[in-house]
C-alpha positions in Angstrom: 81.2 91.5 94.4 79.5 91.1 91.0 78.3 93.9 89.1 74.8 94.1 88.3 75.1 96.5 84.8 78.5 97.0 83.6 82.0 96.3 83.0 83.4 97.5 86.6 85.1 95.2 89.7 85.8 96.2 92.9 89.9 97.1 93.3 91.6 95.8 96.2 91.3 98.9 98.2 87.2 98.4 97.5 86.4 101.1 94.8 84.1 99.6 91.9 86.4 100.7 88.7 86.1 100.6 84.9 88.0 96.6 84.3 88.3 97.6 80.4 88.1 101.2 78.6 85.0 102.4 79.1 84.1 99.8 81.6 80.8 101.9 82.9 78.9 102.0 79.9 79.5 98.4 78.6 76.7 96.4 79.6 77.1 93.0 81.5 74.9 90.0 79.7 74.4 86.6 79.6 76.0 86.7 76.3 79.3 88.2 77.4 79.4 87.2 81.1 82.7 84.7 80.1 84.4 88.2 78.7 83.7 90.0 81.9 84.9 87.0 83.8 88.0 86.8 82.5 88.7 90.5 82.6 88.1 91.2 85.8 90.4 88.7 86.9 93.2 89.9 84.7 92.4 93.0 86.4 92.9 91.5 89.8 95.7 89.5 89.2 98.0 92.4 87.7 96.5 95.5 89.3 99.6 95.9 91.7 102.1 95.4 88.6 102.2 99.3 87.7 103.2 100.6 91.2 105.6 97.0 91.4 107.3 98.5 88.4 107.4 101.9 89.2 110.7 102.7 90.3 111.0 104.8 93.6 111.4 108.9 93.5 112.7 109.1 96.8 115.2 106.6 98.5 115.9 104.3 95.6 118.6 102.2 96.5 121.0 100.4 93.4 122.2 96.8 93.8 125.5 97.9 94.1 125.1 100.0 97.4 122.0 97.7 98.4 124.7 95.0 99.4 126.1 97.7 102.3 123.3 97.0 104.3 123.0 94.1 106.8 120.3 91.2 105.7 117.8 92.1 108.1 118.0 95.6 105.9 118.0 94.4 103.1 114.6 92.3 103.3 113.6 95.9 104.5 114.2 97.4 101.3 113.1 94.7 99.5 109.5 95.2 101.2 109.7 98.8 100.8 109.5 98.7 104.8 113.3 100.6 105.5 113.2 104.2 106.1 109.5 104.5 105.8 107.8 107.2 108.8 
């Protein structure tokens, strides 16, 4: 999707949001059009690194005691599949 009027792109989960600060009142031109480019593709490409990063309240599982489980659990873990409800 390409904005008609500002500085938004549509997330993965399909919201339009702000792809720098102040995003909805920065007008998209001919002149900047390259800028917007660019940005929202940064924005794209490391939206997901924040919750990547974000270590785990709940479950969090060390190195050390992540070698107790078999493979196939460990691939679990690794895809934050194992012990999910």
């Amino acid at each position: 999707m390409i904005p008609i009027d500002c500085f938004e792109g549509q997330s993965s989960d399909g919201r339009l949001v702000p792809i720098v600060p102040g995003g909805r009142s920065v007008p998209l031109t001919f002149s900047n059009r390259k800028q917007y480019v660019e940005r929202a593709v940064a924005f794209r490409l490391h939206e997901m690194d924040l919750q990547v990063s974000r270590p785990r309240a709940r479950g969090s599982v060390t190195t050390r005691n992540a070698s107790r489980f078999h493979t196939r659990g460990r691939h679990g873990l690794a895809a934050g599949v194992l012990g999910q409800r």
